[in-house]
C-alpha positions as a printed Julia matrix, in Angstrom:
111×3 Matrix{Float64}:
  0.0    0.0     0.0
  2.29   3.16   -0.04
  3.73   5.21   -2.58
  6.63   3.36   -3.68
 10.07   4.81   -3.33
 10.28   8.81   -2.59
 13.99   9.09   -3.84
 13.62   8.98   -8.24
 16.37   9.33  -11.05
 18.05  13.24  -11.18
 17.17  13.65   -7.81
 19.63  16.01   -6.14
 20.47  13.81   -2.39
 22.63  13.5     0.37
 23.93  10.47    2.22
 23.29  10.56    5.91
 24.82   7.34    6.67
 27.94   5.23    6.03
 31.23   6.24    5.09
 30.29   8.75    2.42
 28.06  10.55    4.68
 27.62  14.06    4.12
 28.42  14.15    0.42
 25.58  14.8    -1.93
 24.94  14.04   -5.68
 22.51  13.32   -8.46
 20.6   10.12   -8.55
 21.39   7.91  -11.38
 20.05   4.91  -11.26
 17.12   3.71   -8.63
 16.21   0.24   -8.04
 12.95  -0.03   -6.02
 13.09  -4.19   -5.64
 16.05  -3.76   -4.16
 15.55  -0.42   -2.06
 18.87   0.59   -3.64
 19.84   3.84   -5.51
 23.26   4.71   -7.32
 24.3    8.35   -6.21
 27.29  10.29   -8.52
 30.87   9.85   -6.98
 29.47   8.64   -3.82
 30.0    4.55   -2.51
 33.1    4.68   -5.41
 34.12   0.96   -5.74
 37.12  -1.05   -7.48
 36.22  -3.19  -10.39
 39.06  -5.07  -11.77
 38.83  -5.67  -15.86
 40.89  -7.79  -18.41
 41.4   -6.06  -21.43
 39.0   -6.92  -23.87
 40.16  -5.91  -27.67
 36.97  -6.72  -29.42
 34.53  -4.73  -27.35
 37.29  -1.96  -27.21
 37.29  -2.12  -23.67
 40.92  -1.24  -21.8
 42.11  -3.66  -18.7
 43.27  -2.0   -15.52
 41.08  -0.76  -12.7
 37.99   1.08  -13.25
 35.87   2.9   -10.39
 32.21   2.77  -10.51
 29.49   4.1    -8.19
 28.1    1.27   -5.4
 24.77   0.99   -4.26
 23.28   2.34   -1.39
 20.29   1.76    0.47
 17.21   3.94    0.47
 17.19   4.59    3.99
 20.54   6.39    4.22
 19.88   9.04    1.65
 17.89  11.95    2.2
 15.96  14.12   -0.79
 17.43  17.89   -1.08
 15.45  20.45   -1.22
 16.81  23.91   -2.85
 15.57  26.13    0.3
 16.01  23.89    2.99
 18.68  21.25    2.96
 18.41  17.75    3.54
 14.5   16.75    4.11
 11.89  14.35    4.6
  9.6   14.04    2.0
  5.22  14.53    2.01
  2.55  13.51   -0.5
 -0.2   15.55   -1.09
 -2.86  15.05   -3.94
 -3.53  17.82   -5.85
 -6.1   18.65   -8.79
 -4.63  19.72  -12.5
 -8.46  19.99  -14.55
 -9.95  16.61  -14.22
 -6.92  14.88  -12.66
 -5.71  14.2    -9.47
 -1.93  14.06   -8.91
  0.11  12.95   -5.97
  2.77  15.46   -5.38
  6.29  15.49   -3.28
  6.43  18.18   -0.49
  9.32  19.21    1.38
  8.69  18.17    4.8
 10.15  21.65    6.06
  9.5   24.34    4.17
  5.93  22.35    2.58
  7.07  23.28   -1.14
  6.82  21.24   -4.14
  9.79  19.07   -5.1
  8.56  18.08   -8.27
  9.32  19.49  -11.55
């Protein structure tokens, strides 16, 4: 029953938790079976890679962005900071829309 993740893609966040905490970034990747969301340059990991002349792909050691759990991110909002998020519905003509709130300031974080 409940909304689903609050946290989408180009979302601007910051980590509250873990050893990145305190940086902030853009969301670029969310995965909502997994409550997991891949923030830029934050959770950089290792990956180790063969060189692979067919695909054009050079060996050495490559750094990626890690997942991180839902619950240790919080949603930016461009007055406030770091916030929690609401849902309101709101009426556009003859639909109804659920919108995201700041949980501070009470403005819309949607686009």
């Amino acid at each position: 029953m409940g909304f689903g993740l609050d946290i989408r893609k180009n979302d601007q966040v910051q980590v509250m938790a873990g050893r990145d905490k305190g940086k902030s970034g853009r969301v670029l990747e969310v995965q909502p079976g997994k409550n997991r969301v891949y923030v830029e340059h934050v959770n950089m990991l290792k990956r180790h890679t063969k060189p692979n002349p067919n695909k054009q792909i050079r060996g050495g050691i490559l750094e990626k962005e890690g997942p991180i759990h839902v619950s240790n991110v919080a949603l930016v909002c461009g007055e406030c900071g770091p916030t929690r998020i609401q849902h309101r519905r709101k009426v556009e003509g003859k639909k109804v829309v659920t919108v995201r709130l700041c949980a501070k300031c009470e403005k819309v974080l949607d686009r």
